[in-house]
C-alpha positions in Angstrom: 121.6 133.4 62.0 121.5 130.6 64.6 124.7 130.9 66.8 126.8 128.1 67.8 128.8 126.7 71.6 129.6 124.3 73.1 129.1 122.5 76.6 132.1 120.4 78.1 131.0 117.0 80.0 132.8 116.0 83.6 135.3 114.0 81.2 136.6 117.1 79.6 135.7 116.4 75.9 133.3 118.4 74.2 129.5 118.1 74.1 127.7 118.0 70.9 127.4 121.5 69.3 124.2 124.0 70.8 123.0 126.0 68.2 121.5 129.3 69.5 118.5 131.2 68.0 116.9 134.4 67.8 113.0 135.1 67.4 113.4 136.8 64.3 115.2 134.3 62.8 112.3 131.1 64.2 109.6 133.4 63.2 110.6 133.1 59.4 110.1 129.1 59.5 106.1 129.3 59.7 105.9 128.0 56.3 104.2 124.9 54.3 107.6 123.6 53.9 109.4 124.8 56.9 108.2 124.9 60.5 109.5 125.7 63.6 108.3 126.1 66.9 109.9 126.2 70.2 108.9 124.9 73.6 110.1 125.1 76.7 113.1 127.6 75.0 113.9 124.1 72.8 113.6 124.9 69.1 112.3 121.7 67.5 112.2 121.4 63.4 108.9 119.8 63.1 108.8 120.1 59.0 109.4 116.7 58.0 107.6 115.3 61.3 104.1 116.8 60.7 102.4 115.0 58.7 103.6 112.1 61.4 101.8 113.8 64.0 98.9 112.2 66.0 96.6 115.2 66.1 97.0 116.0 62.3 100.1 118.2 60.6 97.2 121.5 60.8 97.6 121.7 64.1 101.1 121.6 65.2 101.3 123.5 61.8 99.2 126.4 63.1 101.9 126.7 65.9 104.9 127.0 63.5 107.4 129.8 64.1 105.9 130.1 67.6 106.1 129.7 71.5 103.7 126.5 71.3 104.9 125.2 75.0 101.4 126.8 76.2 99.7 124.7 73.5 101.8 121.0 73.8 101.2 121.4 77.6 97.3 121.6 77.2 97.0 118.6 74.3 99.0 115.9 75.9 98.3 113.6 78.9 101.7 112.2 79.2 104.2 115.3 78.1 107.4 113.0 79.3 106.5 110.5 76.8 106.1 112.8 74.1 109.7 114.4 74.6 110.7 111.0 73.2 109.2 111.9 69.8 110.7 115.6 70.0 114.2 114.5 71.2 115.4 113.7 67.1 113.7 117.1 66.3 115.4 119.0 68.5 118.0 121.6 66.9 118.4 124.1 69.2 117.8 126.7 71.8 116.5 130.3 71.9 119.5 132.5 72.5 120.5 133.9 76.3 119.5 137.1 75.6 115.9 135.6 74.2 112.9 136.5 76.1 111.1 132.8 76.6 108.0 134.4 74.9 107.6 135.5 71.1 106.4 138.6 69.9 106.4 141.1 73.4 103.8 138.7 75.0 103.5 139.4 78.7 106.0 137.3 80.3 104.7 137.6 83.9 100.7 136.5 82.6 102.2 133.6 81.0 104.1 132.3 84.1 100.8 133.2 86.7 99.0 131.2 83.8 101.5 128.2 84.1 101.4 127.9 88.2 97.8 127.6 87.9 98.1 125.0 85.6 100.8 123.7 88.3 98.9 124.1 91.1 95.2 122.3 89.9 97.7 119.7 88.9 98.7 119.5 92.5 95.1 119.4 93.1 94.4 116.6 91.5 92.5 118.1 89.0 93.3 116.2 86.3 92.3 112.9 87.9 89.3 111.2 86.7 86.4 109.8 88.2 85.6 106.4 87.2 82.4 106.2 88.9 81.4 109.6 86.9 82.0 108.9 83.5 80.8 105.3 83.9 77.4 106.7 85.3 77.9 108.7 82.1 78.3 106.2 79.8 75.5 103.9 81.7 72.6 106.3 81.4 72.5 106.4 77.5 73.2 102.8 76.8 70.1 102.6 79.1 68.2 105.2 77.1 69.3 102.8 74.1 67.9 99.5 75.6 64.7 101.3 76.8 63.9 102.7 72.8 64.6 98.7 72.4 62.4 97.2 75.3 59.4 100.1 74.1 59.3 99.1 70.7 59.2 95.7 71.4 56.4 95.5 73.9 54.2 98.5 72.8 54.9 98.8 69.3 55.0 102.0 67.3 52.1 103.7 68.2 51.6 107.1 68.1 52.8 108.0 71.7 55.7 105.5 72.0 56.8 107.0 68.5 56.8 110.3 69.9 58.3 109.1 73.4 60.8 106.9 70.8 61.8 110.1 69.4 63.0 112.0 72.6 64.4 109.2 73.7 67.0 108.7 70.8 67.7 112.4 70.3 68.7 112.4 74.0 71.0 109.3 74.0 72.2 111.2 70.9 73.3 114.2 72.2 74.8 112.5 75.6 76.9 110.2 73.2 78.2 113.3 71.3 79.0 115.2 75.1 81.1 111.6 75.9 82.8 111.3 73.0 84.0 114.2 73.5 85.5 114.1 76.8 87.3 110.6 75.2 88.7 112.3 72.2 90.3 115.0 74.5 91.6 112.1 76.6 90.5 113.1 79.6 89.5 110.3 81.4 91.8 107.6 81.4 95.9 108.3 82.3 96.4 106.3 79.0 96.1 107.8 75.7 95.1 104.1 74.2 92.2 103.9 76.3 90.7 107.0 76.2 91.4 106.6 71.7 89.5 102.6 71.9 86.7 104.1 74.0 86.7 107.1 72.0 85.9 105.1 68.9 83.4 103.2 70.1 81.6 105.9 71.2 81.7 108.1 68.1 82.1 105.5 65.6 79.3 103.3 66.9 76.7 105.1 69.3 77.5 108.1 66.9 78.4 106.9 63.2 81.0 109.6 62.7 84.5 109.3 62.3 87.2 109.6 65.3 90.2 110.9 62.9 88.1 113.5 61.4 87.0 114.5 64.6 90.4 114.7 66.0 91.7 116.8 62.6 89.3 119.3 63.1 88.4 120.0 66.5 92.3 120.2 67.6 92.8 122.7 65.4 89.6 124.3 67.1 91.3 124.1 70.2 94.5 125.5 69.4 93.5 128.6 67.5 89.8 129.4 68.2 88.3 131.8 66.5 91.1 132.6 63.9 90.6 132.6 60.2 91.8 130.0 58.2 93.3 128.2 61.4 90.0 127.3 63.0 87.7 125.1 60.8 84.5 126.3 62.7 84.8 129.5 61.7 85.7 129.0 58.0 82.4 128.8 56.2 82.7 131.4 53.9 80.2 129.3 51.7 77.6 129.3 54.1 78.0 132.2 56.6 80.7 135.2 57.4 81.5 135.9 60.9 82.7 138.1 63.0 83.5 142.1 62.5 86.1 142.0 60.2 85.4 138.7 58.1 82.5 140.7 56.4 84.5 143.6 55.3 87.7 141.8 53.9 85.5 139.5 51.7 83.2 142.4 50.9 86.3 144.0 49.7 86.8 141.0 47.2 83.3 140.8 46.2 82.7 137.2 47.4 79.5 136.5 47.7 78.2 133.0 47.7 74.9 133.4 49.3 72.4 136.2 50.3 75.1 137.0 53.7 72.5 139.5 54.8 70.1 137.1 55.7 72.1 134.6 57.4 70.6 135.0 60.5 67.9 133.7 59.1 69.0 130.8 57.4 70.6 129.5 60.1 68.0 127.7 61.2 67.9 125.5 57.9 72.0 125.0 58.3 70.7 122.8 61.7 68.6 120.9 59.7 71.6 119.5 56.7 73.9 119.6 59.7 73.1 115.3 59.8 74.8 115.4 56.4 78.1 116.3 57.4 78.3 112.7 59.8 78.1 110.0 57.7 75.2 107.4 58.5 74.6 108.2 62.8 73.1 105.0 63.4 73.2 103.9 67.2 74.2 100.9 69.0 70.4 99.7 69.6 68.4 101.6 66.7 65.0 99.7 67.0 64.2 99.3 63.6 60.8 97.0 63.0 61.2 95.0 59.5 58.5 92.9 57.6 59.0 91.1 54.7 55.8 92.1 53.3 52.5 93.8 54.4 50.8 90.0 54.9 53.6 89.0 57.1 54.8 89.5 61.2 57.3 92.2 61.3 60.2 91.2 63.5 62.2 93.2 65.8 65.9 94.0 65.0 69.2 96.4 65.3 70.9 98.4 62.8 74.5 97.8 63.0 76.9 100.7 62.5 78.8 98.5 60.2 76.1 97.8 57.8 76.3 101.7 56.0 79.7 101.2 55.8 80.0 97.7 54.4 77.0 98.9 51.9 79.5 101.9 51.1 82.4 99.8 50.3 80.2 97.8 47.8 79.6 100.6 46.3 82.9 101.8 45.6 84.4 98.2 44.6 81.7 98.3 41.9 79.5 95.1 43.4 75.9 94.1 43.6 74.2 95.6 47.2 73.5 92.1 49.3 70.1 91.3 49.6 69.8 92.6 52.9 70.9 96.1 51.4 66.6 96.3 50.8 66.1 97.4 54.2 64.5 100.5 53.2 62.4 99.1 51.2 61.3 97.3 53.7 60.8 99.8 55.8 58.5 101.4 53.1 56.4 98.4 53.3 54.6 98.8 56.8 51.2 100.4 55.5 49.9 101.8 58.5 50.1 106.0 59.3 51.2 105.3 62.5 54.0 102.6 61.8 55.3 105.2 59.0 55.6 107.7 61.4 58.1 105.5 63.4 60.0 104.8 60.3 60.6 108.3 59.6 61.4 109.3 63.4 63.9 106.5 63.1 65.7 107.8 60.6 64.9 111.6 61.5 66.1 111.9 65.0 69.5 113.0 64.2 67.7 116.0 62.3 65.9 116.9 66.0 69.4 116.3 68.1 71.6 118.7 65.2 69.4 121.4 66.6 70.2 120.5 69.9 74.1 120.1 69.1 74.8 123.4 67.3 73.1 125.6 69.7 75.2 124.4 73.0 78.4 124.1 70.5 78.1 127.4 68.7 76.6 129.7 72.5 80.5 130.0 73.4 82.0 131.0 70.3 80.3 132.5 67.6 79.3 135.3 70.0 82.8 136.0 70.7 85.8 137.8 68.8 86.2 136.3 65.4 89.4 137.1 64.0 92.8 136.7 62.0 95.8 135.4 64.3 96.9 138.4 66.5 99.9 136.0 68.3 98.3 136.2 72.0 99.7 134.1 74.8 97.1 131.2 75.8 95.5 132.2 78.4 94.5 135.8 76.4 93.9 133.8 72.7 91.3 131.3 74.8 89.2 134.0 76.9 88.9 136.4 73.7 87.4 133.3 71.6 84.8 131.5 74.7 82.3 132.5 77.0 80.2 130.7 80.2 77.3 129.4 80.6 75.8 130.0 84.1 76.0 126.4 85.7 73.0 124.6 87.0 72.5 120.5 86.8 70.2 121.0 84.1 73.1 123.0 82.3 75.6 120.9 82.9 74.0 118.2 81.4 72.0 119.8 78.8 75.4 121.3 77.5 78.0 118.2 78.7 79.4 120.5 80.9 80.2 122.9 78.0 79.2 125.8 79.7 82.3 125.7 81.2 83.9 126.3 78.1 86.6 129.1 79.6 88.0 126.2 81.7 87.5 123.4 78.8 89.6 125.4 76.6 92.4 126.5 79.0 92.7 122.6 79.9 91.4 120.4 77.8 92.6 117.5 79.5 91.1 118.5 82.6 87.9 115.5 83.7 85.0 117.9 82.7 83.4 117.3 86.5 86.6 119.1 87.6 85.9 122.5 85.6 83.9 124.4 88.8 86.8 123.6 91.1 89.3 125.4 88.9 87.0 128.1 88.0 87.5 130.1 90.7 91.3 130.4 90.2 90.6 131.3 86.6 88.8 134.1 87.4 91.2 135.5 90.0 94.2 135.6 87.6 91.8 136.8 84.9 90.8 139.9 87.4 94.9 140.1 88.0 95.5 141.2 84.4 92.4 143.0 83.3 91.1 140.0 81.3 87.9 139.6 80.3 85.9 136.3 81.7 82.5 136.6 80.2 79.4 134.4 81.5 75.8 134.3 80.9 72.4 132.4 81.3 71.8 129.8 79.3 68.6 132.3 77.3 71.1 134.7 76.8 73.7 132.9 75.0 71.1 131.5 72.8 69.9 134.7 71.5 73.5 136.2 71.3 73.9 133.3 68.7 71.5 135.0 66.2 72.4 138.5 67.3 
C-alpha cells in the first residue's frame, strides 16, 4: 500500500498530503483500466488521461506500471510544458527507500545514459538547421515541378516516361524521409509547426494520414521490437518474426499462410504495400487528360483532395461529380506510349514501396524480436536497431536512417546531428558491454531476407 506524510510550508501549516509508493505496488496498475507510470520518481495516474494523449493512449499505455522518464524525455520537445498536463495527474512519489529504476535495472547505465543526453543538449545538438531541412524540402518540390515542366514540353514519350518514373519515385521517397523528421518534431522548437508542416508533407506530397502515422510509429519508437507493443512487428497474418515468435504460435497451431516460405514472399508484400496509404497522389502529379481520342489533351494536377472528396461521396450515398471520370479519361489516350505514362503515373508508388521497406525494415527486422523483457532505454533501443555505414549516398538514400541507433535513442535530435553524437554513443555503449552493431548498406539488405 501507498504510504502517506506530510511537508510543513515556512507558515507552519501543513502541506497537502504525499502519498508514498513502492514498485510492487505501481507495477500492478499496467492494466486496460488502470495505469501508472512514474517519472522522474513522480507517480502520475494516467488512466482516465490516455485516451487524451497527443501521441495516442498505446503509447503512454505501453509504459504503464513503469519508469517511463527515459521515454517522456525522448518524445517531447518542450518537457516543461508538458509537466502542465501531468501536474492534475500527479498522486504521488516512489518511497525513500525506492530505487529510481523499476525492476533491478542498472542504475548507474541509466544515469551515464541521461548525461549524455545532457551533455549533446549542451551541444546544441538538438538545434535545427534551417538552411538543411529547407534544402530538403526544396530539392523534391523541384523534382515535382521538373515531372511538370517534362511532360509539358516533351510529352510522354517513351524516355521521358521512363525518366518521369524515377523522377516521381525519388521525390517520393525524399517526401516520406521529411515527413518524417516533422512528425518526430525535430525541426522547429514549436510542436505546431513541425505538426502544420508535418501534414502537408504527408497528407499532400504523400496522401497518407498524419494521425495514423503518429499512432503507429510512436508506439514503434517506444517499444521496438516487442510483441504486441510494436505494430511493425505484429503481422502474424502475413509473416512471424524473430526466434521465439515462430515457436509460441507454432505451439498454438496458427497458421495463416505458408510461414516457411516467407522469405520468399516478401518480395510481393512490397508490391500491396501502396495499399496500406490511402490514394499517394503528389503535389504536382502531371497527369495529361483528353476529352476524347479526336481532341487536344490538356495538361493538369491531381489534387490530394480530390480522392478524398470522391471518398466522402461515396460514403454520404451521392452521385460521383462529373470530373470523378478522370480515369476514364485517362483510358482514352490510344497510343502505347501515352498508356505507358498513364500507368507509370499511377504505378510509381509500387517502384518507391520497394524502395521504402528495404531502408525501413535493414535496422530492425534483423535484430532481436521479442516479448517485453523491461530493459532500461538505452539497452531496449540497441537490442532492437542496427547502423548503416554512412556515406552521402547513404544518408540520402536512407534519410539519414542509417543512423538509426542515434534516431532511436533521440528522436528529437535534427537528423544532420546524428554523426556528431555517434561517437559518445558508442563510448558509453563500449562502457557497459553493449552491443552497437553497424554494417554496409549490401549487408543489411541481405540480412533482411536472412
Amino acid at each position: 500500500m501507498g504510504k502517506g506524510g506530510e511537508q510543513g510550508g515556512d507558515s507552519g501549516e501543513p502541506a497537502a498530503q504525499i502519498r508514498f509508493y513502492t514498485w510492487e505496488e505501481i507495477q500492478k496498475h499496467n492494466l486496460r483500466t488502470d495505469k501508472w507510470l512514474v517519472i522522474e520518481r513522480k507517480v502520475y495516474n494516467v488512466t482516465k488521461w490516455a485516451n487524451r494523449h497527443p501521441g495516442g493512449q498505446r503509447v503512454i499505455s505501453h509504459c504503464a506500471g513503469e519508469d517511463a522518464t527515459d521515454a517522456f524525455q525522448a518524445f517531447h520537445i518542450n518537457p516543461t510544458l508538458v509537466q502542465k498536463f501531468l501536474k492534475p495527474l500527479l498522486i504521488g512519489e516512489l518511497a525513500p527507500g525506492e530505487p529510481s529504476q523499476d525492476r533491478d535495472k542498472n542504475s548507474q547505465l541509466v544515469e551515464d545514459f541521461r548525461t549524455l543526453r545532457k551533455t549533446a543538449e549542451d551541444m546544441n545538438l538538438f538545434r535545427a538547421s534551417p538552411l538543411f531541412f529547407s534544402l530538403y524540402l526544396g530539392h523534391i518540390i523541384a523534382m515535382e515541378v521538373l515531372a511538370w515542366l517534362m511532360v509539358s514540353y516533351f510529352g510522354t514519350g517513351w524516355i521521358t516516361t521512363l525518366i518521369l518514373a524515377c523522377i516521381l519515385t525519388t521525390s517520393q521517397a525524399q517526401a516520406g524521409w521529411l515527413q518524417h523528421d516533422f512528425g518526430h518534431l525535430s525541426v522547429f522548437k514549436k510542436s505546431s509547426w513541425n505538426h502544420i508542416l508535418h501534414k502537408f508533407v504527408i497528407g499532400h506530397l504523400k496522401g497518407a494520414s498524419a494521425n495514423w502515422w503518429n499512432h503507429r510509429h510512436f508506439q514503434h519508437h517506444a517499444k521496438p521490437n516487442i510483441f504486441k507493443k510494436d505494430p511493425d512487428v505484429n503481422m502474424l497474418h502475413v509473416f512471424v518474426l524473430g526466434d521465439t515468435q515462430p515457436v509460441e504460435y507454432g505451439k498454438k497451431k496458427l497458421k495463416y499462410l505458408p510461414y516457411n516460405h516467407q522469405h520468399e514472399y516478401f518480395f510481393l508484400s512490397e508490391i500491396l504495400l501502396p495499399f496500406l496509404i490511402p490514394c499517394p497522389h503528389t503535389l504536382l502529379i502531371p497527369i495529361w487528360i483528353t476529352a476524347g481520342p479526336s481532341q487536344t489533351g490538356k495538361l493538369t494536377t491531381a489534387s490530394p483532395l480530390f480522392p478524398k472528396f470522391l471518398m466522402k461521396l461515396k460514403v454520404q450515398g451521392k452521385k460521383k461529380p462529373k470530373f470523378a471520370k478522370l480515369d476514364h479519361l485517362l483510358l482514352q489516350k490510344t497510343s502505347l506510349e501515352q498508356g505507358l505514362f498513364h500507368q507509370i503515373l499511377y504505378q510509381y508508388p509500387f517502384l518507391e514501396s520497394h524502395w521504402f521497406v528495404w531502408v525501413t525494415q535493414m535496422n530492425h527486422i534483423p535484430m532481436e524480436i521479442d516479448s517485453e523483457k523491461h530493459r532500461d532505454w538505452l539497452s531496449s533501443q540497441m537490442a532492437a536497431t542496427c547502423n548503416i555505414e554512412q556515406s552521402f549516398f547513404n544518408d540520402w538514400f536512407t534519410g539519414h536512417l542509417n543512423f538509426q541507433i542515434e534516431h532511436h535513442l533521440f528522436p528529437t535530435m535534427p537528423r544532420h546531428n546524428f554523426w556528431k553524437v555517434k561517437p559518445l554513443v558508442k563510448s558509453l555503449c563500449a562502457k557497459y558491454g553493449v552491443q552497437y552493431e553497424e554494417k554496409p548498406l549490401g549487408k543489411a539488405f541481405v540480412d533482411i531476407v536472412g
